[in-house]
N, C-alpha and C positions, 0 to 999 in steps of 0.2 A: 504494500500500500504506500508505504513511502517511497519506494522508487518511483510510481507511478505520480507520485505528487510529485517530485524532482522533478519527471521529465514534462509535465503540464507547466512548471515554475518558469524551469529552462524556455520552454516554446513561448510561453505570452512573454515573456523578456526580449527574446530573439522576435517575436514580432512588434513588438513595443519599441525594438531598436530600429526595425524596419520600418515603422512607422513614420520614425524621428529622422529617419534619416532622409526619407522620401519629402516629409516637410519642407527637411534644412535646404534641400535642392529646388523646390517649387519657389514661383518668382512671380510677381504680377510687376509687371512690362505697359506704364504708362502711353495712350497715346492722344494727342493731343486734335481738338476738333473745335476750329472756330469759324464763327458765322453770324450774322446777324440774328438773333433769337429772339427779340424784343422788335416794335417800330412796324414800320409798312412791309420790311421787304423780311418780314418774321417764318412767310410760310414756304420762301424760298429760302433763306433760314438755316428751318427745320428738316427743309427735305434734305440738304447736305447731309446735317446731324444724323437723321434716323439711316442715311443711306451708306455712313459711316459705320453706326449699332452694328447694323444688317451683316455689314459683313465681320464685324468684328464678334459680334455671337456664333459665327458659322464657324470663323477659326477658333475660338473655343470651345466647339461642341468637339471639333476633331481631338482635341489636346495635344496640342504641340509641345517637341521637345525641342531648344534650342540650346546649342553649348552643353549639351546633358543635363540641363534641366529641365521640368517641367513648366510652362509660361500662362500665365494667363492675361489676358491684354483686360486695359481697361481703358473705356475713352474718357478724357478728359474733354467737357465740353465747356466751351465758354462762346460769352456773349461779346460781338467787336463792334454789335451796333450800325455796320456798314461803315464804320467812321474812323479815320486814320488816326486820331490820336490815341482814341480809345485802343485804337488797336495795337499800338505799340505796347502798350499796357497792358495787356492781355497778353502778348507775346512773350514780355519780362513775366510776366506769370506762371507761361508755359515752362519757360526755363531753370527758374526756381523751384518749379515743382518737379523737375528734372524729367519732362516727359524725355522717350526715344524716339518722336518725330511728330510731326506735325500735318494733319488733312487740312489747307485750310491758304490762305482765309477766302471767302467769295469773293468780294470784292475785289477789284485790281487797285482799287483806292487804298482799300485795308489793306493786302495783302503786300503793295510795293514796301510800306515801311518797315510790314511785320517782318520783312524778309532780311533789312538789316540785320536786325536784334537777334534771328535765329543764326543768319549768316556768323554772327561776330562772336557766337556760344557753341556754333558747332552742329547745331540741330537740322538735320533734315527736313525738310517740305515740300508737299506736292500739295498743288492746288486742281481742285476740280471743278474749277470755274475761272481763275483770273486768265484774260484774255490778254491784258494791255502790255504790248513788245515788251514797256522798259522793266518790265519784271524780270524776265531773265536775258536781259541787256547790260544788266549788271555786273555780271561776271562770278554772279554765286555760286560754290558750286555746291550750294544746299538747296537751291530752288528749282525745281521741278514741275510741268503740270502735263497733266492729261486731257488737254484739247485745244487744240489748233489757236493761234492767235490773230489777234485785230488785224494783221497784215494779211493774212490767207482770208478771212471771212472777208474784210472791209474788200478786197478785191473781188471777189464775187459780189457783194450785195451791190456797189458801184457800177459794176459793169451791168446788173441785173436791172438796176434802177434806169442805165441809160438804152435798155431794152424797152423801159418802161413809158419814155418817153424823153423828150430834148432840153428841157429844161426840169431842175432840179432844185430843190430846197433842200435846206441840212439845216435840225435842230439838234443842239446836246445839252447833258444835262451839268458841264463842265467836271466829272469826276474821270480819273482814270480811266474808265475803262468808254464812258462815254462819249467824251472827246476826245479819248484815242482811236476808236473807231469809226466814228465821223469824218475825222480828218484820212483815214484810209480810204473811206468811202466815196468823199470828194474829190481826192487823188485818181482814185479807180474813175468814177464819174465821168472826168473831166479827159480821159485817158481815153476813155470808150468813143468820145465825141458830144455828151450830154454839155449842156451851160449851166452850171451853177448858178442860178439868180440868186440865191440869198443865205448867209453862213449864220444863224442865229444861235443865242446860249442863252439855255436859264441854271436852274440847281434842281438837285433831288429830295428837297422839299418841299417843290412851290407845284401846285395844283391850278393855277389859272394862267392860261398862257394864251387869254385873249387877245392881247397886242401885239405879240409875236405874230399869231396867226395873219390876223388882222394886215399887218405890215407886209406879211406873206401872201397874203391874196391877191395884193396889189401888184405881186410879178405874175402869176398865173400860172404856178408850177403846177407841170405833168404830173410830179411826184415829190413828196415831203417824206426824207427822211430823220426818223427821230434815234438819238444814241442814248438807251438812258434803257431804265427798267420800267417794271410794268406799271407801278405803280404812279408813276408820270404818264407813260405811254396810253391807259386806257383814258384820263381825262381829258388829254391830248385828242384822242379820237374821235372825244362825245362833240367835244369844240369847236373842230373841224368842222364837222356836221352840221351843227349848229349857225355858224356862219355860214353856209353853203359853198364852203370847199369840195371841191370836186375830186381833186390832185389825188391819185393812190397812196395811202398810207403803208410805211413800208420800215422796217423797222430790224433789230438785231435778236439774239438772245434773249435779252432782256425783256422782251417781250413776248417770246414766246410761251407765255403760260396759261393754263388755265385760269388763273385769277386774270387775265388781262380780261380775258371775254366774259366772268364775272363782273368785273367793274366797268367795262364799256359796254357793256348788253348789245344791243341791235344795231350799234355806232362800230361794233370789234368787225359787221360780216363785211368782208373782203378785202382786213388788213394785209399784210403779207410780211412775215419775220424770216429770219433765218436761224440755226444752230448749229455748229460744229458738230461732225457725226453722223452719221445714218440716221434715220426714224426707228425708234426703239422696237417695233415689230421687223424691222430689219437685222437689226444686230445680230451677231453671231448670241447672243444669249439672251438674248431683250425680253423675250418672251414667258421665259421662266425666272426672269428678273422681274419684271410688274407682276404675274403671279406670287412671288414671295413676298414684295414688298408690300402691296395695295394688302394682301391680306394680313398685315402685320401694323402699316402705317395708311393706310388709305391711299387714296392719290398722290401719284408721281406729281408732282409740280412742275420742274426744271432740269436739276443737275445731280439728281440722288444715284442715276447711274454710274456717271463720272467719280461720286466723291467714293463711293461702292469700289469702284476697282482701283483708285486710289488708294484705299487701304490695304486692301490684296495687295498692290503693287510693294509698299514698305514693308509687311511682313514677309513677301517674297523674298525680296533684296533679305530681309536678317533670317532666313531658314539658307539662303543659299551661305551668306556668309557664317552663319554658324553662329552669329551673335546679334544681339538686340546693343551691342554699343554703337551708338550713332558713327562715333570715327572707325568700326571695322566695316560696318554694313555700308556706309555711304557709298564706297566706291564699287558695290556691287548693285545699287542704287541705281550708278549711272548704265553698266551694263545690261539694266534692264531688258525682256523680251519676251510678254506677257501676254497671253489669247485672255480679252478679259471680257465682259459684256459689251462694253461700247468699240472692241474691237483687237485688233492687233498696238502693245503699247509697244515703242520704245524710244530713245530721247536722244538728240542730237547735242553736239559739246555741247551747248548753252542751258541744256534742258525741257528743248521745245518736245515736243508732240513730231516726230521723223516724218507723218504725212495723216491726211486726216481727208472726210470729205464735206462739203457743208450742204444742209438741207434747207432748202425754201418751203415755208408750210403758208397755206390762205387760211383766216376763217369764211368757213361756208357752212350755213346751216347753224353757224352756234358749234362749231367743234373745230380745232383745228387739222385741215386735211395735210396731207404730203404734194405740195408742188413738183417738185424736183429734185437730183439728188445730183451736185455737182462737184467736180474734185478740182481743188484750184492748182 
């Protein structure tokens, strides 16, 4: 009887050690997710955020082990507000709390400053939304994203717009990403053979842009392009309307949402946006991506796909390197080469997007259709 209790003593010890020592090795591996969460542009946002979750509960259902340990990621999500100061502030936050990289930020506004602060610490970043060149013009070599930039788009939608007609308006909403795409657009534009008649700017918090307009009727443009998100863009459109603007409303990313044709209702049918990318029922995965998300987070908004394989992309990069330290995985970062939902990733020195194609969508009906699908 005694030896039988030894050897039961002996086994819960020796599992008890096994216990302790499986613990000492499990690690939870910070990663970082900013985006507007608060404000107008809250439900594009959120879709980053949740498109973030998504994949980062998928890599922890598998249980990954990296460096021999076992990992479990957590997201760290913060709020940047859409706004550059904030956002730097939030970035020093990220860092201090020592995430191992960063999804983030939306904006190209937000994300050009956040990109110092991570730059100057070490921290990895992919964005799944900033568009605007000077992001990775910078020469970081922590900044990364996954979709085609203001120069590949704004030359299509330019070139699209002077399909549209011979003269041209351009409104921005003067942020990064706004009026850096505008000014691509006008470039393209004016490249194609279109006339520029009119280069106007407001901000992305001002909802009345009846003298703009106004001023703009007085050229009699074919088409009015606006650089801004949606949440300017659908007031934008009621306006037009309202004035008996005729001109094709025509617009970027930023507008391509479902909330725009929420907030412009009957004024949204026959706008015409663009997005880097395929249509999500085209993707190599798109399909079983809105199945997962819609029945976890409801409607896709905008860039939940993007910010989705974004996160994949960084845990990639640290499974292939064998570590979650930011200075061993980064350089395996860059040799990314990734079949992800929104397509084949991989990044050129700077950190662009190697090729991408961009889609023209209408509303027709109250839903946004697929136009086209062009590769710049």
């Amino acid at each position: 009887m005694r030896s039988t209790l030894l050897a039961w003593s002996v086994a819960i010890a020796l599992g008890l050690g096994m216990t302790t020592a499986h613990a000492a090795d499990a690690v939870t591996v910070k990663i970082g997710q900013s985006s507007p969460l608060t404000g107008p542009q809250a439900h594009i946002g959120k879709d980053n955020d949740n498109g973030v979750r998504l994949a980062i509960d998928e890599i922890n259902a598998t249980k990954p082990t990296i460096g021999g340990k076992a990992v479990t990621f957590e997201v760290m999500s913060e709020d940047d507000q859409a706004d550059p100061k904030t956002a730097t502030i939030v970035a020093q936050r990220m860092v201090d709390e020592e995430v191992a990289g960063v999804i983030g930020h939306l904006n190209s506004g937000a994300t050009i400053p956040a990109s110092k602060v991570y730059s100057d610490n070490n921290v990895p970043q992919v964005s799944p939304s900033a568009t605007a060149i000077k992001y990775t013009a910078q020469g970081f070599k922590t900044a990364y994203r996954v979709m085609t930039n203001d120069e590949q788009q704004g030359k299509v939608l330019g070139a699209y717009a002077a399909k549209l007609g011979k003269k041209v308006a351009i409104v921005d909403d003067q942020t990064a990403y706004g009026q850096g795409l505008a000014a691509e657009v006008e470039k393209a534009a004016k490249a194609a053979g279109a006339e520029v008649v009119a280069v106007e700017h407001t901000n992305d918090k001002a909802t009345d842009f009846t003298a703009i307009l106004t001023s703009i009727k007085g050229k009699e443009p074919d088409v009015i392009f606006f650089g801004g998100m949606d949440p300017q863009g659908a007031p934008m459109a009621k306006q037009m309307r309202q004035l008996g603007i005729k001109a094709q409303f025509l617009g970027g990313d930023g507008m391509q949402t479902p909330k725009f044709i929420e907030l412009a209702g009957a004024d949204a049918e026959g706008t015409i946006a663009s997005i880097p990318g395929l249509p999500l029922d085209k993707m190599p995965k798109g399909t079983d991506f809105k199945q997962k998300f819609e029945a976890k987070y409801g409607q896709i908004q905008l860039y939940a796909p993007y910010a989705y394989d974004a996160a994949y992309v960084m845990v990639d990069a640290m499974k292939r390197a064998d570590s979650t330290d930011p200075e061993k995985y980064l350089p395996e970062l860059a040799k990314t080469s990734y079949e992800g939902v929104t397509g084949k990733i991989s990044f050129d020195a700077k950190g662009d997007l190697t090729s991408g194609p961009i889609t023209l969508y209408t509303v027709k009906g109250g839903k946004w259709e697929t136009l086209e699908t062009i590769q710049p």
